[in-house]
GULUMLUM-536636 format. One record per atom (N, C-alpha, C): chain; residue in three letters; residue number from 1; x, y, z. Coordinates in Angstrom, 3 decimals, decimal comma, always signed. Example, Ala and Ser with C-alpha at 12.3 -4.5 7.8 and 13.67 -1.06 7.14 Angstrom:
<nodes>
{node "A" "Ala" 1 {+13,190 -5,690 +7,800}}
{node "A" "Ala" 1 {+12,300 -4,500 +7,800}}
{node "A" "Ala" 1 {+13,200 -3,300 +7,800}}
{node "A" "Ser" 2 {+12,850 -2,250 +7,080}}
{node "A" "Ser" 2 {+13,670 -1,060 +7,140}}
{node "A" "Ser" 2 {+12,900 +0,030 +7,870}}
</nodes>
This chain:
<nodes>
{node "A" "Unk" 1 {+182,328 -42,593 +130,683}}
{node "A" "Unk" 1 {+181,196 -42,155 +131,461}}
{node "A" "Unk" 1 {+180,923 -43,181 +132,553}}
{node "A" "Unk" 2 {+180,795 -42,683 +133,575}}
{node "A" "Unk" 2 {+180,118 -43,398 +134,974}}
{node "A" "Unk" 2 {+179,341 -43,081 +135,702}}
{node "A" "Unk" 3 {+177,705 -44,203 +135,451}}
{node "A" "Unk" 3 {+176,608 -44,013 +135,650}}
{node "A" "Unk" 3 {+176,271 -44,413 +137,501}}
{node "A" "Unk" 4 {+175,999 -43,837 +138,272}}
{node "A" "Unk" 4 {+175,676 -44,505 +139,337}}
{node "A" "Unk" 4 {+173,860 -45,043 +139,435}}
{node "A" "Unk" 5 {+173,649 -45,627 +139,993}}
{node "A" "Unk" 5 {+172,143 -46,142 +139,956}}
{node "A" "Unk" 5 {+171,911 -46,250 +141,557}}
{node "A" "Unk" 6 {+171,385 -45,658 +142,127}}
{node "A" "Unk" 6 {+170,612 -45,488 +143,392}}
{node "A" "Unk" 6 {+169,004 -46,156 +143,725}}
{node "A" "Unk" 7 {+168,893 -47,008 +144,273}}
{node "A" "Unk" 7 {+167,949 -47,884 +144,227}}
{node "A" "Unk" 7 {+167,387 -48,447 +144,938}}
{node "A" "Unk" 8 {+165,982 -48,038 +145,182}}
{node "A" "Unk" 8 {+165,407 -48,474 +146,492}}
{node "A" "Unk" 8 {+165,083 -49,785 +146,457}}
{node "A" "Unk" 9 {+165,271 -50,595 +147,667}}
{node "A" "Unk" 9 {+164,781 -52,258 +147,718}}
{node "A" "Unk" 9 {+163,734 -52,107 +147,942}}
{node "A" "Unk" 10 {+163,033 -51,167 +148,239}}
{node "A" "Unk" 10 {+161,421 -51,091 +149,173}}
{node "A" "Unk" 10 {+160,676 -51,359 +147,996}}
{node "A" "Unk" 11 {+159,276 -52,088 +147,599}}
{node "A" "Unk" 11 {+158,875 -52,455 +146,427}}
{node "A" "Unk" 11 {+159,514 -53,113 +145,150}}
{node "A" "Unk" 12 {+160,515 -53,746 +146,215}}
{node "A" "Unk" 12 {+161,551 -54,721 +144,466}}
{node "A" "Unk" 12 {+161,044 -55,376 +143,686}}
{node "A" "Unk" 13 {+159,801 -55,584 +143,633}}
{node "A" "Unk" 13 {+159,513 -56,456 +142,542}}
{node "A" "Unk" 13 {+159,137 -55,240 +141,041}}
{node "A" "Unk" 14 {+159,180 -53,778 +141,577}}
{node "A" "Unk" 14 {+159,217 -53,050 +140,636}}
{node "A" "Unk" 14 {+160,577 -52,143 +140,416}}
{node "A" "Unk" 15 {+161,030 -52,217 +141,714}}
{node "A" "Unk" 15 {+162,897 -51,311 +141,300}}
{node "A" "Unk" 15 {+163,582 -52,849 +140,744}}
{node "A" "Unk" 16 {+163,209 -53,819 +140,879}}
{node "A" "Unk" 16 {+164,067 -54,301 +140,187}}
{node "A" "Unk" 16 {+164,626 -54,605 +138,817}}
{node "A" "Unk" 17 {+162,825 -53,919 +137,930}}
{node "A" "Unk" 17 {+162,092 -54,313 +136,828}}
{node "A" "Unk" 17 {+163,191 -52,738 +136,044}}
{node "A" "Unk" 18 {+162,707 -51,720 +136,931}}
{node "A" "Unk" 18 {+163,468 -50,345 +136,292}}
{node "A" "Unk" 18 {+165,015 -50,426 +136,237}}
{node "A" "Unk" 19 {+165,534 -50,932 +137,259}}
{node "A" "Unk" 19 {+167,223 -51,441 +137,392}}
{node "A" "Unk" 19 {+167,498 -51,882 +136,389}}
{node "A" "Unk" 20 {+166,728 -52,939 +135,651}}
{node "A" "Unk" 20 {+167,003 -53,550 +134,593}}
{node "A" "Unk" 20 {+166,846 -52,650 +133,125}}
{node "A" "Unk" 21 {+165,840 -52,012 +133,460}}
{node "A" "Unk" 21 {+165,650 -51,102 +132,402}}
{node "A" "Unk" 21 {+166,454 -50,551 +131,985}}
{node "A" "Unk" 22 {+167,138 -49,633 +133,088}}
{node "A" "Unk" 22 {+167,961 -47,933 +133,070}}
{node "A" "Unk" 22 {+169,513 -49,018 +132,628}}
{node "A" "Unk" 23 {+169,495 -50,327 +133,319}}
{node "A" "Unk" 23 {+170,855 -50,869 +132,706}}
{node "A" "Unk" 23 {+171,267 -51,373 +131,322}}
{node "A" "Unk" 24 {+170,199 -51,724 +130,845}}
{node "A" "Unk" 24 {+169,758 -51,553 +129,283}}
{node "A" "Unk" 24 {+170,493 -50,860 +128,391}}
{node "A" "Unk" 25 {+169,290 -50,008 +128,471}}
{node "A" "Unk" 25 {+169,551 -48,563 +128,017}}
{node "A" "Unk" 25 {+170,847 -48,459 +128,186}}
{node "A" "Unk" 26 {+171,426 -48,042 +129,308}}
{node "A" "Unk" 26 {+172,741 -47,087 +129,654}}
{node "A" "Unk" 26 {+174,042 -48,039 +128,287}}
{node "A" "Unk" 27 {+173,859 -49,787 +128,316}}
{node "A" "Unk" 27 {+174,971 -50,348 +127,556}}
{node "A" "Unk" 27 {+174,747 -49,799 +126,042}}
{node "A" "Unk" 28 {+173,167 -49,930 +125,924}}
{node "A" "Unk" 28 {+172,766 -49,571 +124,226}}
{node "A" "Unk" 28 {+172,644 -47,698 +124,037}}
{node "A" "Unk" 29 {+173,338 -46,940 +125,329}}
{node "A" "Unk" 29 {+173,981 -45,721 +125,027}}
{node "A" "Unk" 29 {+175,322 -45,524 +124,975}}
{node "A" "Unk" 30 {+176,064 -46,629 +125,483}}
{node "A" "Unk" 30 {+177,148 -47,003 +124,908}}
{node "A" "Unk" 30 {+178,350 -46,860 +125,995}}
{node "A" "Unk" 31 {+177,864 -46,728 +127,130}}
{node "A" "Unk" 31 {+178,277 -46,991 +128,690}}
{node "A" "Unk" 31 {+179,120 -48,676 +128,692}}
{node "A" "Unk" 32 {+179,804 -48,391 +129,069}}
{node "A" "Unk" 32 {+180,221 -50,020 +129,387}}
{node "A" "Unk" 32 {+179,676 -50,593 +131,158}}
{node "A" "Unk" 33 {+179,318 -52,196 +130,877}}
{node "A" "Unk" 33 {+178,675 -52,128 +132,157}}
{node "A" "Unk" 33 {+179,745 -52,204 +133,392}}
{node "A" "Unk" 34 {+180,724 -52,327 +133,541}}
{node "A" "Unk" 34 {+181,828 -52,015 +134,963}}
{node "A" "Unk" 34 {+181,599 -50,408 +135,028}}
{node "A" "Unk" 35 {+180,725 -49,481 +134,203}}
{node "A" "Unk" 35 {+180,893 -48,115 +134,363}}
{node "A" "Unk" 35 {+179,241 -47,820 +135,179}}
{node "A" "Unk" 36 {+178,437 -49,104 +135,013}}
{node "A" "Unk" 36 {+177,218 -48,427 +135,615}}
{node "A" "Unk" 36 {+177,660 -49,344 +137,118}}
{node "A" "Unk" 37 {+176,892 -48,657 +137,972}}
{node "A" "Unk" 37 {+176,967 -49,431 +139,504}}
{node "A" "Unk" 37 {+176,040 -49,036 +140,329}}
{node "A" "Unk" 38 {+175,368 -50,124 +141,094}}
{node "A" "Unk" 38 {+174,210 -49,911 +141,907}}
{node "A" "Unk" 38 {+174,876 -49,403 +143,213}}
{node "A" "Unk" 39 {+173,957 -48,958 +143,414}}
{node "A" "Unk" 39 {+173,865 -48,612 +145,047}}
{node "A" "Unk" 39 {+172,330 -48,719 +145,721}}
{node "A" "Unk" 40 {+172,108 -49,866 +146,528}}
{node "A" "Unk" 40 {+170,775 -49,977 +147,295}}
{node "A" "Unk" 40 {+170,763 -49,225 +148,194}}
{node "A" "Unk" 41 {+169,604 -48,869 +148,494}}
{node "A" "Unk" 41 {+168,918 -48,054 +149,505}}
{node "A" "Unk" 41 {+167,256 -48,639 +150,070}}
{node "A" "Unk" 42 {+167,088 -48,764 +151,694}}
{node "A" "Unk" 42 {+166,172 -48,799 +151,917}}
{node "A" "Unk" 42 {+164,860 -49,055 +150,981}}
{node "A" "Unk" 43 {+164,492 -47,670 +150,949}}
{node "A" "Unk" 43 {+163,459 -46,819 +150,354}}
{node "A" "Unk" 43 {+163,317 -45,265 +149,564}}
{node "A" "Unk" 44 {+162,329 -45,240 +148,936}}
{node "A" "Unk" 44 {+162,524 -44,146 +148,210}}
{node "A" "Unk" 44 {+162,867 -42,350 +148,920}}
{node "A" "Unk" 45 {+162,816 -42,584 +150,635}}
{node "A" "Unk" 45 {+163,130 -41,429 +151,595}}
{node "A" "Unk" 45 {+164,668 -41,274 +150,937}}
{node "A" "Unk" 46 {+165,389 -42,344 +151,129}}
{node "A" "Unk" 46 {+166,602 -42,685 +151,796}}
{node "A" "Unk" 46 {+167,250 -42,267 +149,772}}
{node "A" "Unk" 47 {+166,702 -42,092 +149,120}}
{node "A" "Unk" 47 {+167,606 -42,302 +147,488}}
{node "A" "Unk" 47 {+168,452 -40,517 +147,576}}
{node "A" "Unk" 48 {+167,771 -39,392 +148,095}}
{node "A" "Unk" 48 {+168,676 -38,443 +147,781}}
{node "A" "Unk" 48 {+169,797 -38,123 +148,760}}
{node "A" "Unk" 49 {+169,289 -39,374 +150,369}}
{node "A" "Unk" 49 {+170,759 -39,206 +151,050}}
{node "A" "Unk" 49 {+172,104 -39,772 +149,876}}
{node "A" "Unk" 50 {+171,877 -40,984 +149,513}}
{node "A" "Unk" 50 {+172,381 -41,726 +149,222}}
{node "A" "Unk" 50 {+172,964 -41,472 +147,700}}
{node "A" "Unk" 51 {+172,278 -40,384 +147,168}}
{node "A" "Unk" 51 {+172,716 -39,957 +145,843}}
{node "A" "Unk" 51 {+173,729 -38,756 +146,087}}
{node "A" "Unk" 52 {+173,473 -37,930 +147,438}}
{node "A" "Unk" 52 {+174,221 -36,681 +147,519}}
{node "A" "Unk" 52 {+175,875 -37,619 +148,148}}
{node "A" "Unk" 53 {+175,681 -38,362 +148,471}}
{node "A" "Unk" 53 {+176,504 -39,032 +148,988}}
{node "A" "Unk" 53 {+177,259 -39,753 +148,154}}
{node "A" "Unk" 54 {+177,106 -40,155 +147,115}}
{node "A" "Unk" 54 {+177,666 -41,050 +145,962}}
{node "A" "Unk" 54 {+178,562 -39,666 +145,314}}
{node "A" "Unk" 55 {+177,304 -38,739 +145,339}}
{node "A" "Unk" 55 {+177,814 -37,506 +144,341}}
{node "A" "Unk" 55 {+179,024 -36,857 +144,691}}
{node "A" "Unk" 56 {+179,382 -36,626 +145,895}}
{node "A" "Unk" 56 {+180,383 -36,553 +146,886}}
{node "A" "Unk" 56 {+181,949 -37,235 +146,977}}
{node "A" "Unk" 57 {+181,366 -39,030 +146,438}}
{node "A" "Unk" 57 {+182,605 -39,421 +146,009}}
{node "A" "Unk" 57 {+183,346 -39,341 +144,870}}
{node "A" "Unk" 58 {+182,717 -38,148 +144,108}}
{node "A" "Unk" 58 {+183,414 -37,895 +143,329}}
{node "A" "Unk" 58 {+183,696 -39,299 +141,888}}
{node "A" "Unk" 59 {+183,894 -38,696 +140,820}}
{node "A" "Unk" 59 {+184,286 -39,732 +139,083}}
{node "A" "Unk" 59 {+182,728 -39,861 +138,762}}
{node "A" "Unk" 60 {+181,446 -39,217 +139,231}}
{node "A" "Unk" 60 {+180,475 -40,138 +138,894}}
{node "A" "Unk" 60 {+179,819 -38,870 +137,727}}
{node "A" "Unk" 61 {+179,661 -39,172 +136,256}}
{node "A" "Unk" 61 {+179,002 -38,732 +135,291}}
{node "A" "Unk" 61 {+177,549 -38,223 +135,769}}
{node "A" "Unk" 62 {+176,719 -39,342 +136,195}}
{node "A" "Unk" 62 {+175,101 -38,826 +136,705}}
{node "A" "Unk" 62 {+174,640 -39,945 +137,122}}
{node "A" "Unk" 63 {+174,226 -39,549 +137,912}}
{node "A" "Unk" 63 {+173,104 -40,545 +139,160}}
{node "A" "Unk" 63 {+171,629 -40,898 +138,601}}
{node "A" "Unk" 64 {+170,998 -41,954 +138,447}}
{node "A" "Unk" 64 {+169,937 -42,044 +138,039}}
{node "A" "Unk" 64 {+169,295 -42,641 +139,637}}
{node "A" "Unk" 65 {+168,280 -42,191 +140,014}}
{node "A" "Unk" 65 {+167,718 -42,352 +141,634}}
{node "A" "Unk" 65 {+166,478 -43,394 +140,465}}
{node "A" "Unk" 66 {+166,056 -44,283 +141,538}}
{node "A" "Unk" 66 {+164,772 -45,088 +140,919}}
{node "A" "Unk" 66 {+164,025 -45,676 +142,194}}
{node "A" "Unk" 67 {+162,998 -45,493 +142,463}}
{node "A" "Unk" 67 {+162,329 -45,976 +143,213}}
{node "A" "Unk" 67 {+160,594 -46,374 +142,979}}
{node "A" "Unk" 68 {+159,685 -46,570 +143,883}}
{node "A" "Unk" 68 {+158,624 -46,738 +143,340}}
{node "A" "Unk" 68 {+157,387 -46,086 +145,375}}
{node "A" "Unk" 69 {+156,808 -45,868 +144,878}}
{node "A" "Unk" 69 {+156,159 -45,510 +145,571}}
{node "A" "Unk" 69 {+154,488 -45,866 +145,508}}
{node "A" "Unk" 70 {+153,431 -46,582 +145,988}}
{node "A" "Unk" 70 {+152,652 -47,425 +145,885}}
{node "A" "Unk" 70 {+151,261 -46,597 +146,555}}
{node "A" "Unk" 71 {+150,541 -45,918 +146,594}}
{node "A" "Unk" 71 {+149,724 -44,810 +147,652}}
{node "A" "Unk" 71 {+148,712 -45,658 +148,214}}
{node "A" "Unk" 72 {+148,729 -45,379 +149,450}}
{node "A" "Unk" 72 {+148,031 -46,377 +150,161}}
{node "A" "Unk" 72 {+146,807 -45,170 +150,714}}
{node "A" "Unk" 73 {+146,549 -45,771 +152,051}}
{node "A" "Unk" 73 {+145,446 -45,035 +152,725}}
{node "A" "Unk" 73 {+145,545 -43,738 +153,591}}
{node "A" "Unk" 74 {+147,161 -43,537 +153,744}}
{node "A" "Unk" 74 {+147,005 -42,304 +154,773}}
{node "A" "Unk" 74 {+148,093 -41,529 +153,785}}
{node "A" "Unk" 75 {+148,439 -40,189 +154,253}}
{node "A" "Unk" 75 {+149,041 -39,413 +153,670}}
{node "A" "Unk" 75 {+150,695 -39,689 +153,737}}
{node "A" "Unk" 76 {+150,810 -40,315 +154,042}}
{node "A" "Unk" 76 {+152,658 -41,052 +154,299}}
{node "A" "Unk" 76 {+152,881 -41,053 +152,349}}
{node "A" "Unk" 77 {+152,351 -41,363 +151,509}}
{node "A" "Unk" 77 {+152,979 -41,380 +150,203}}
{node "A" "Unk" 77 {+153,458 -39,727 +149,521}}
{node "A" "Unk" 78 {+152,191 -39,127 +150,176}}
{node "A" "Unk" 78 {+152,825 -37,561 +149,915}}
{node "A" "Unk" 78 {+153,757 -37,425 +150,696}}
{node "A" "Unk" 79 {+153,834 -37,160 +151,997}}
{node "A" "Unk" 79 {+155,271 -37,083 +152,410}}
{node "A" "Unk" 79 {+157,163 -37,617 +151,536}}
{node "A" "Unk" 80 {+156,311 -39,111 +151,400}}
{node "A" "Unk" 80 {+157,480 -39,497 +150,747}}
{node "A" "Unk" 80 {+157,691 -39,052 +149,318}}
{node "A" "Unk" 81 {+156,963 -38,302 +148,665}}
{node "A" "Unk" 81 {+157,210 -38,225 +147,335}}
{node "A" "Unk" 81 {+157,469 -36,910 +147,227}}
{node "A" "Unk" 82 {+157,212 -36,264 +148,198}}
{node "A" "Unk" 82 {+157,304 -34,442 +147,933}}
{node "A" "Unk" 82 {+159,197 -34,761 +148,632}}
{node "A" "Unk" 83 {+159,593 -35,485 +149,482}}
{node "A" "Unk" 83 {+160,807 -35,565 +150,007}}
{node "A" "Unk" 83 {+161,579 -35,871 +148,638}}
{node "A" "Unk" 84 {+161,601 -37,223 +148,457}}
{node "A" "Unk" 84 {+162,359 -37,612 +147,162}}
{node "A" "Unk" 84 {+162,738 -37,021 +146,344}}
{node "A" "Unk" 85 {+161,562 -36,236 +145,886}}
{node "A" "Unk" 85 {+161,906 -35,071 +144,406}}
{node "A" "Unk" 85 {+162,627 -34,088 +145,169}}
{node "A" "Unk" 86 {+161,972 -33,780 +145,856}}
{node "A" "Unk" 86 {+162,549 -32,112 +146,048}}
{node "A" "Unk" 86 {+164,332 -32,641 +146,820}}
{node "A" "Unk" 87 {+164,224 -33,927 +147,614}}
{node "A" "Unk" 87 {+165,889 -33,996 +148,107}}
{node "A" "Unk" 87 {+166,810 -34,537 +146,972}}
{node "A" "Unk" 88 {+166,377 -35,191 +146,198}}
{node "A" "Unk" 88 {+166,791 -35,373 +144,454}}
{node "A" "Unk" 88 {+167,378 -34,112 +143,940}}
{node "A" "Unk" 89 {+166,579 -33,476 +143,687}}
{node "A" "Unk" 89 {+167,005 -32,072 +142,932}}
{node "A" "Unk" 89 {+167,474 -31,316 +143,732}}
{node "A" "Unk" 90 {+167,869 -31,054 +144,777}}
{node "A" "Unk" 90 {+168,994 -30,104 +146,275}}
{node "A" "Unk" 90 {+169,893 -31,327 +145,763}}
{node "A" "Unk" 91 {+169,873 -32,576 +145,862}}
{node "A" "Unk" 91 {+171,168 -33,295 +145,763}}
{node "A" "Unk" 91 {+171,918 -32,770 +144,397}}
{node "A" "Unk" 92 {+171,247 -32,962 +143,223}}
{node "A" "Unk" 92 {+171,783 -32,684 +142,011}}
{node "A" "Unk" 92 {+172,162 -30,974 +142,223}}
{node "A" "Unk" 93 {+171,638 -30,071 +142,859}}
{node "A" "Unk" 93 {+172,369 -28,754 +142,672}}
{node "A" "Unk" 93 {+173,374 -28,461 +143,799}}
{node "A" "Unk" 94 {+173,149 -28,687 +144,359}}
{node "A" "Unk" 94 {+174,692 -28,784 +145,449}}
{node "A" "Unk" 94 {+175,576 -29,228 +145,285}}
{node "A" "Unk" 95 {+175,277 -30,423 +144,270}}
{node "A" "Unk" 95 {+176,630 -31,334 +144,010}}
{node "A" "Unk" 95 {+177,425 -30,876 +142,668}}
{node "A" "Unk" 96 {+176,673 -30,119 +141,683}}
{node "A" "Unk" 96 {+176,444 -30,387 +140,139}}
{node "A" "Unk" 96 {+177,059 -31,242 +139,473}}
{node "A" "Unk" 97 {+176,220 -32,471 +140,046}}
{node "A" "Unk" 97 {+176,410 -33,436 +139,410}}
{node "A" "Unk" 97 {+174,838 -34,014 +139,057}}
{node "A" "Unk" 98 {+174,508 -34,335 +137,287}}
{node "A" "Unk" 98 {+173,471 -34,474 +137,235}}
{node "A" "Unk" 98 {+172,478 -35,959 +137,790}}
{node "A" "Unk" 99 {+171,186 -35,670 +138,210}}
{node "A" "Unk" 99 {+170,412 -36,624 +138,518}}
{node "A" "Unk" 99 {+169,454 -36,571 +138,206}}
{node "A" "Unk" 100 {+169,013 -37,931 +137,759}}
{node "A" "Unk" 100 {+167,056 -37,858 +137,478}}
{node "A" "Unk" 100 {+166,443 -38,591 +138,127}}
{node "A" "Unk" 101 {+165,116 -38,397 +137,996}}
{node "A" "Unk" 101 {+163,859 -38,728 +139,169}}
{node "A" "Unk" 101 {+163,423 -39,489 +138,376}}
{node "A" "Unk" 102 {+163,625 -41,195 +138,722}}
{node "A" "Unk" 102 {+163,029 -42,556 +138,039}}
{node "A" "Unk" 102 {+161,855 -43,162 +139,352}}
{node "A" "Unk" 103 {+161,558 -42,337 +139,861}}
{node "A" "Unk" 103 {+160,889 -42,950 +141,045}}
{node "A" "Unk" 103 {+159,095 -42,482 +140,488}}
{node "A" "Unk" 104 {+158,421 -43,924 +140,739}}
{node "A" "Unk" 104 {+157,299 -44,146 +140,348}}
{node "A" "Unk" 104 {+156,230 -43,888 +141,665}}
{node "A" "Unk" 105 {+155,163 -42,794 +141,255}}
{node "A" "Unk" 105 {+154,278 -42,726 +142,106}}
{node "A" "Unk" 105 {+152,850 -42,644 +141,484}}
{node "A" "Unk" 106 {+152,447 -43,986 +142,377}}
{node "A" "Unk" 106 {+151,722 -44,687 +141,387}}
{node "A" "Unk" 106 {+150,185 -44,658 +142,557}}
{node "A" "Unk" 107 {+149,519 -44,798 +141,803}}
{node "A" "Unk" 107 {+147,973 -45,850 +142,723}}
{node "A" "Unk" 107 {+147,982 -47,299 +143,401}}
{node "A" "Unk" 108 {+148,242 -48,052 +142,282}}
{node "A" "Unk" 108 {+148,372 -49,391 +142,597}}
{node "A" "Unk" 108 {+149,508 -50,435 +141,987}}
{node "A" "Unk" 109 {+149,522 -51,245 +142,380}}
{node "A" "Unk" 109 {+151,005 -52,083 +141,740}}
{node "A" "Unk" 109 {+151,063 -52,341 +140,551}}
{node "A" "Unk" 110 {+149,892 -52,837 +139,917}}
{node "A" "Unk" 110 {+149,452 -52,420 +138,686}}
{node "A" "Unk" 110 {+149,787 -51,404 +137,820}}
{node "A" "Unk" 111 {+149,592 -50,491 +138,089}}
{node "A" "Unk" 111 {+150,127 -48,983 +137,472}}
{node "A" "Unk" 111 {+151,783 -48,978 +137,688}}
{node "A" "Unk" 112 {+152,630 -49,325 +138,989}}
{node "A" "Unk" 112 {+153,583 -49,202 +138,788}}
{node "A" "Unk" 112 {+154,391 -50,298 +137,856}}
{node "A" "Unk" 113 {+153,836 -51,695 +137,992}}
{node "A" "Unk" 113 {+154,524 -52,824 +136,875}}
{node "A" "Unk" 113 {+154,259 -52,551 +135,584}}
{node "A" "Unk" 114 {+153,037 -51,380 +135,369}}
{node "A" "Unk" 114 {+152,880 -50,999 +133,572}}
{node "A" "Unk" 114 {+154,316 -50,348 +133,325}}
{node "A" "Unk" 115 {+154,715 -49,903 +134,209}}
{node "A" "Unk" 115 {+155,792 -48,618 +133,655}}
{node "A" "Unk" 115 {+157,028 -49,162 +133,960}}
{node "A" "Unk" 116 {+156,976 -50,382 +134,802}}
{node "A" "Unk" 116 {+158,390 -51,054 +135,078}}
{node "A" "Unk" 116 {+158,501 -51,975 +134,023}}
{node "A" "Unk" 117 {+157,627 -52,490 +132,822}}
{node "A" "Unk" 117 {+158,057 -53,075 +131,860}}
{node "A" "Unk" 117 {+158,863 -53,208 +130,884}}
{node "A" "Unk" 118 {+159,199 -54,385 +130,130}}
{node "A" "Unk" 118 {+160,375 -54,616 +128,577}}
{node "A" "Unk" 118 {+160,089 -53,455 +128,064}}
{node "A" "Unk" 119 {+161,274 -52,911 +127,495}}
{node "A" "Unk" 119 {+160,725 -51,927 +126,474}}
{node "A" "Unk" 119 {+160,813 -50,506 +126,567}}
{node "A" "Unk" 120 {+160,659 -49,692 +125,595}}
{node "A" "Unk" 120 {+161,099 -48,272 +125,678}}
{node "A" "Unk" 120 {+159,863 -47,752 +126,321}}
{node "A" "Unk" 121 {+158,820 -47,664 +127,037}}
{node "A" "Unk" 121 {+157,980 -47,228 +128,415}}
{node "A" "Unk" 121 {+158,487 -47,527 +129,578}}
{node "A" "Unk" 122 {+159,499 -48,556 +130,119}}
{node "A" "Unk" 122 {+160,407 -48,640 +130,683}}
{node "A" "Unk" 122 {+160,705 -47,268 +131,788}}
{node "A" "Unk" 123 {+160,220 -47,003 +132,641}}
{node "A" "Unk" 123 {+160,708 -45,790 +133,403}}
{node "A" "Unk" 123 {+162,074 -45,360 +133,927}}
{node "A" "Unk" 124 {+162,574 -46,517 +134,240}}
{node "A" "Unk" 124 {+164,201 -46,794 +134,752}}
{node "A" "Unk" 124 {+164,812 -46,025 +133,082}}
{node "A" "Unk" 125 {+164,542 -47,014 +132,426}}
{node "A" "Unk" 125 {+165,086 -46,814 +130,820}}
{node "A" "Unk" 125 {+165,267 -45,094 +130,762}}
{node "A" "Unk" 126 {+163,719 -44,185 +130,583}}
{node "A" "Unk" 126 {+163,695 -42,927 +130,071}}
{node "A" "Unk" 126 {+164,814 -42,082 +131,277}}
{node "A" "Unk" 127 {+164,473 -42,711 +132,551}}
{node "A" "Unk" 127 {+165,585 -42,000 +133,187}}
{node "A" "Unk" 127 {+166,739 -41,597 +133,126}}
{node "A" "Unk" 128 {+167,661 -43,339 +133,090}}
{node "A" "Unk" 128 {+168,893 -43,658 +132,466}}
{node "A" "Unk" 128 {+169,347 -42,664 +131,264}}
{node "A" "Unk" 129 {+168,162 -42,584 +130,102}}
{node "A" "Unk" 129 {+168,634 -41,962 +128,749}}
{node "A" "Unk" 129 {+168,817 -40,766 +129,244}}
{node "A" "Unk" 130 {+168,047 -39,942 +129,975}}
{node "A" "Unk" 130 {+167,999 -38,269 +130,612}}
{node "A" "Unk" 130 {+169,138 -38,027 +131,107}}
{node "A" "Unk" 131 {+169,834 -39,196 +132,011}}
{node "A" "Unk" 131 {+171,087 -39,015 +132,740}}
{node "A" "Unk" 131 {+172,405 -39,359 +131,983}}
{node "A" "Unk" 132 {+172,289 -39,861 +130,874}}
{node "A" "Unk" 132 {+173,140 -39,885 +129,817}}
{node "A" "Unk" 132 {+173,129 -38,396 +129,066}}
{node "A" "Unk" 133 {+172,310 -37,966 +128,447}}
{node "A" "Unk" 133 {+171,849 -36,592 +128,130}}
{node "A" "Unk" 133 {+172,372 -35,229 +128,917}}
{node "A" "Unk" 134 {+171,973 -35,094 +130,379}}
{node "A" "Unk" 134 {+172,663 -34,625 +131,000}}
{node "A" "Unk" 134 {+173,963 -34,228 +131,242}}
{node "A" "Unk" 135 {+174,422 -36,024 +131,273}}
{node "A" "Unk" 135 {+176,113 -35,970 +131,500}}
{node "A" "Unk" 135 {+176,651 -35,244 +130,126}}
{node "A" "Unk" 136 {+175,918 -35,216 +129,070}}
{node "A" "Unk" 136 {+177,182 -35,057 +127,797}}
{node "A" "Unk" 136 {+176,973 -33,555 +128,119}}
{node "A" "Unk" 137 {+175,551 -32,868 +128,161}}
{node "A" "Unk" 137 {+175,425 -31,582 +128,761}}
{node "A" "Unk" 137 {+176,620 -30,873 +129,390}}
{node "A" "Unk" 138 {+176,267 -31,376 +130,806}}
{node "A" "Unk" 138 {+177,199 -31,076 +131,647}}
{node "A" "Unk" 138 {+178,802 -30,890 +130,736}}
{node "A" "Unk" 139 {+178,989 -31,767 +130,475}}
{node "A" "Unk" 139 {+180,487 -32,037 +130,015}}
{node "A" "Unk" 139 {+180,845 -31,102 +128,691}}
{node "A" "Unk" 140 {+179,684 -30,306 +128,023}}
{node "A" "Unk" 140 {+179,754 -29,551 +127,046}}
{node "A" "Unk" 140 {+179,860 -28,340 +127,551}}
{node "A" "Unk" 141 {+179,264 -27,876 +128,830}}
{node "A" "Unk" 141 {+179,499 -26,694 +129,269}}
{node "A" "Unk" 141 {+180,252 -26,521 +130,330}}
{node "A" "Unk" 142 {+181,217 -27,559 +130,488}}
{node "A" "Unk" 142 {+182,399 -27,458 +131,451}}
{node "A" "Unk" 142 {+183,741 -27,274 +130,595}}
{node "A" "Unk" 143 {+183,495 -27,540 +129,094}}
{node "A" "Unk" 143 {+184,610 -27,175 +127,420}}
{node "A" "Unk" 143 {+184,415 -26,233 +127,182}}
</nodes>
């Protein structure tokens, strides 16, 4: 199995927290780690170019997208979060190749470092496991 990880730098002090998470997880699902591989991106706009694009090169099991999104004062966080999901999921069906939505949209930084924490609340983590899940999916109804 080969996990890709799509990953926004924008707010790293919390994609970096989920990176760690979803990479976790993915070894203690039994992934070897030369099989998971990052791919940075900007920001959380930029994760379903960059996932349809991975998806494209073809060998990749499932994409886990992770980003974080922080809501400030003007409407720019809806924009970016109605984009993400919805270009996330067009990426995953065009490609069928599976992907999940690890991207945090949150209030305050606070709220997003609760969910970027050690541990199975871990958001990266529940992602990772979904996109493991997926892949065996997938791979059961392609037998």
């Amino acid at each position: 199995m080969r996990i890709a990880l799509i990953v926004s730098a924008y707010h790293s002090f919390v994609t970096d927290r989920l990176e760690s998470g979803a990479r976790r997880a993915l070894v203690e699902a039994g992934v070897s780690e030369p099989d998971v591989v990052t791919f940075l991106v900007p920001g959380a706009y930029e994760l379903a170019q960059a996932a349809a694009a991975v998806a494209a090169s073809e060998g990749w099991s499932a994409i886990v997208c992770l980003g974080c999104l922080i809501k400030g004062e003007t409407p720019h966080f809806d924009y970016i979060a109605r984009a993400a999901a919805d270009g996330i999921m067009r990426a995953a069906q065009d490609s069928g190749v599976p992907m999940t939505f690890g991207v945090l949209t949150t209030n305050t930084a606070e709220e997003a470092l609760a969910r970027a924490g050690d541990g199975p609340a871990n958001k990266g983590r529940e992602a990772a496991l979904a996109a493991v899940e997926m892949a065996y999916l997938y791979e059961r109804l392609q037998s």
